[in-house]
C-alpha positions in Angstrom: 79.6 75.2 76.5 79.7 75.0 80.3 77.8 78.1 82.2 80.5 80.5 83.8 80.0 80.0 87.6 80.0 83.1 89.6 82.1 83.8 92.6 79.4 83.7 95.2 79.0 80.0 93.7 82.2 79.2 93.7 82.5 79.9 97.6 79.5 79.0 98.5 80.6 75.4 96.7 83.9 75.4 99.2 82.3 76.9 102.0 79.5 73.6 101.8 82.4 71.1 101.2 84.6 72.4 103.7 81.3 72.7 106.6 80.3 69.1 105.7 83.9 67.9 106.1 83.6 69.5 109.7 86.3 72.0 109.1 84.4 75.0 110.0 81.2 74.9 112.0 79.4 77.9 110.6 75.7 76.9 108.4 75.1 78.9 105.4 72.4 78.9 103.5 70.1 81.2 100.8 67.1 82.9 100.5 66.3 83.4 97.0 64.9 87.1 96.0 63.4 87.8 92.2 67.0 89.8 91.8 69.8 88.1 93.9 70.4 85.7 96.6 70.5 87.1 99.8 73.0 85.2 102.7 72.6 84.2 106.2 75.2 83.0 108.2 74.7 80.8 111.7 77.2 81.0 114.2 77.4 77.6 116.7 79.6 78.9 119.4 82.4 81.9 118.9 82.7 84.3 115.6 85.7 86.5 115.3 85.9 88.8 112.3 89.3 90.3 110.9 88.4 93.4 108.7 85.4 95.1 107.9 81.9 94.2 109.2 79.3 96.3 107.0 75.4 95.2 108.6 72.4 97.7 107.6 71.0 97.0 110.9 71.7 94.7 114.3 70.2 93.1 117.2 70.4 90.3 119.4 68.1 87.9 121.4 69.3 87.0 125.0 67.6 85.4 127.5 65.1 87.2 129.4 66.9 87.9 132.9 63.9 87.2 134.9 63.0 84.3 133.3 64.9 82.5 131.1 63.5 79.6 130.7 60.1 81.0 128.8 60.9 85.0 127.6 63.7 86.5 125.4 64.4 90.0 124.9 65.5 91.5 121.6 67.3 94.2 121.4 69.2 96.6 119.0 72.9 98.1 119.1 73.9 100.6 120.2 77.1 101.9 118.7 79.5 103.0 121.4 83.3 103.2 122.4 81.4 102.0 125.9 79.6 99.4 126.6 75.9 100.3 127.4 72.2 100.2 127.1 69.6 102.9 126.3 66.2 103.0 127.2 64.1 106.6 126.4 60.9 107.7 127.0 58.8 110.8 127.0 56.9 111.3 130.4 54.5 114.4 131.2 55.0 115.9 134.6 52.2 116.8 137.2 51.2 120.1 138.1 53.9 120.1 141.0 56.1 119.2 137.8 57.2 116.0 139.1 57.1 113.1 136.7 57.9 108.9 137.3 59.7 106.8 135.1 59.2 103.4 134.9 62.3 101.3 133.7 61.3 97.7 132.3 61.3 94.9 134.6 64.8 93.4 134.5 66.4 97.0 134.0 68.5 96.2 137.3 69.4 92.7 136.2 70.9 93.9 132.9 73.0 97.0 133.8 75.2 98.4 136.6 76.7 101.6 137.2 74.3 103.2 135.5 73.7 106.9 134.7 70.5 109.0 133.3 70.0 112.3 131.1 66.6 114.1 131.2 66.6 116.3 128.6 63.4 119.0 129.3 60.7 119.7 126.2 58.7 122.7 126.0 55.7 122.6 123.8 
């Protein structure tokens, strides 16, 4: 008697076949776990999803602004009707109750029209 084939076997078969015959130029492969087999998808050029997207976490690597050629920066999402980036930080002030904030390096390279929120703490 021939073993039952699950679905994630079936469609991973078709998915392979239809990738090697050039059809879709996505890479799938596997990582086996001791309880399941856990997906990973590579994307060569665009990705559009219709539907749901469920992730249990996201980030992306882009090229370091201020130099490309040897640095990345990796970054998580920030969900957001807008788009934007958040940077936060806890500084102490001085006795005249000034305080400076240093924003990374290529903070100016990466963003425009941007805004802050200070936010005092008492302790």
């Amino acid at each position: 008697m021939e073993k039952l084939r699950t679905t994630t076997e079936i469609l991973t078969t078709w998915f392979l076949v239809l990738f090697t015959l050039g059809l879709i130029p996505v890479a799938l492969t596997y990582a086996q776990t001791a309880l399941k087999h856990t997906p990973t998808v590579s994307v060569t050029g665009g990705a559009s999803v219709t539907g749901t997207l469920s992730k249990s976490s996201g980030t992306f690597v882009i090229d370091h602004p201020l130099d490309p050629a040897n640095k990345l920066l990796f970054h998580s999402f920030v969900e957001s009707p807008d788009v934007k980036n958040m940077y936060d930080g806890i500084v102490t002030t001085d006795s005249s109750g000034e305080a400076l904030v240093t924003l990374p390096d290529y903070f100016e390279s990466l963003n425009r029209d941007y805004r802050y929120q200070v936010n005092g703490v008492t302790v």
